[in-house]
N, C-alpha and C positions, 0 to 999 in steps of 0.2 A: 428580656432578651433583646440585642438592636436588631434593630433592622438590616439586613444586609444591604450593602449601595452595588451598584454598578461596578465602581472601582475596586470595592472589596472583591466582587466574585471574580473579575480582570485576575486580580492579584494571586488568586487562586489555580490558576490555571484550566478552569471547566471543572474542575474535578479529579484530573490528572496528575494532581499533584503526588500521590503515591507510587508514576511511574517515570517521575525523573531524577535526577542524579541533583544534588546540591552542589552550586557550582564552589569553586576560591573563593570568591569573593561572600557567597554566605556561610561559607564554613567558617570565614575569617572573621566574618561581622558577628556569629556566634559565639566564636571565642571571646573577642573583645566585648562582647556581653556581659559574660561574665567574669573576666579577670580586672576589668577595670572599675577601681570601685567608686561609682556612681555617686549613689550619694554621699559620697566623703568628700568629693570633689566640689558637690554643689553646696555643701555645707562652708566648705573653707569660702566660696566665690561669692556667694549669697550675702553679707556684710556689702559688698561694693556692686552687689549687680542695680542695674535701676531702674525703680520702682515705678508703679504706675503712678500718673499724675496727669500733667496737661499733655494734650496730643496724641500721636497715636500708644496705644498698649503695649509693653515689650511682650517680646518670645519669650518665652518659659527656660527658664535656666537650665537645667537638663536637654531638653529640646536644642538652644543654642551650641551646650558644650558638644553634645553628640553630630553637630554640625559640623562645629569646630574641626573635631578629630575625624570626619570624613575628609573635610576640604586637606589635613595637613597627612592624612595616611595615602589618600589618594591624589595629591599632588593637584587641585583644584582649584581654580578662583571661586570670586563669589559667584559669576554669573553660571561656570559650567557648573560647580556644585549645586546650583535652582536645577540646569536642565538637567543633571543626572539624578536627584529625587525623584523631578517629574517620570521620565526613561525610568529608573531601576525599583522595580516594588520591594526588591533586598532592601535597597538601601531606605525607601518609605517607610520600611517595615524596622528596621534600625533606630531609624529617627520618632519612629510614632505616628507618622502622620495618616490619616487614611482620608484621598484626593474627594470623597463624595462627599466629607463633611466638613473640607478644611483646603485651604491655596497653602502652596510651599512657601516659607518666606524668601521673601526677596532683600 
């Protein structure tokens, strides 16, 4: 079992999470969950994504596409898409990240 971080239990809301309302934007990020399909997507992109090698490591292709389709549903650049993962645990929670074991990429 992990350990829970700081940020996980944040994300939870105390506890409280059984007495609030799921906003738009996670009902939306739910649907797009499941209707887009994932790994079909990283399969066709995966041939041309690149690899590790000299310098820093890339992002995880999944990880990136699921960026991607934030920055272009919610109308983002690069830089407010960092500060709206860091802000919205919806969207951490969309993208996979969890902030006690891992920085958003930049």
């Amino acid at each position: 079992m992990k350990q829970q971080t700081l940020a996980m239990a944040a994300d939870q809301d105390n506890g409280f999470e059984h007495s609030r309302k799921p906003t738009r934007r996670e009902e939306f990020l739910r649907t797009m969950e499941t209707i887009v399909p994932w790994a079909a997507l990283c399969q066709v992109i995966e041939p041309h994504y690149p690899k590790a090698g000299n310098g820093r490591p890339p992002i995880g292709l999944e990880r990136m596409l699921r960026i991607h389709f934030l920055q272009h549903w919610f109308n983002l650049a690069d830089l407010a898409c960092e500060e709206a993962l860091y802000d919205s645990a919806s969207l951490r929670r969309f993208v996979g990240i969890d902030l006690g074991r891992e920085r958003v990429p930049d």
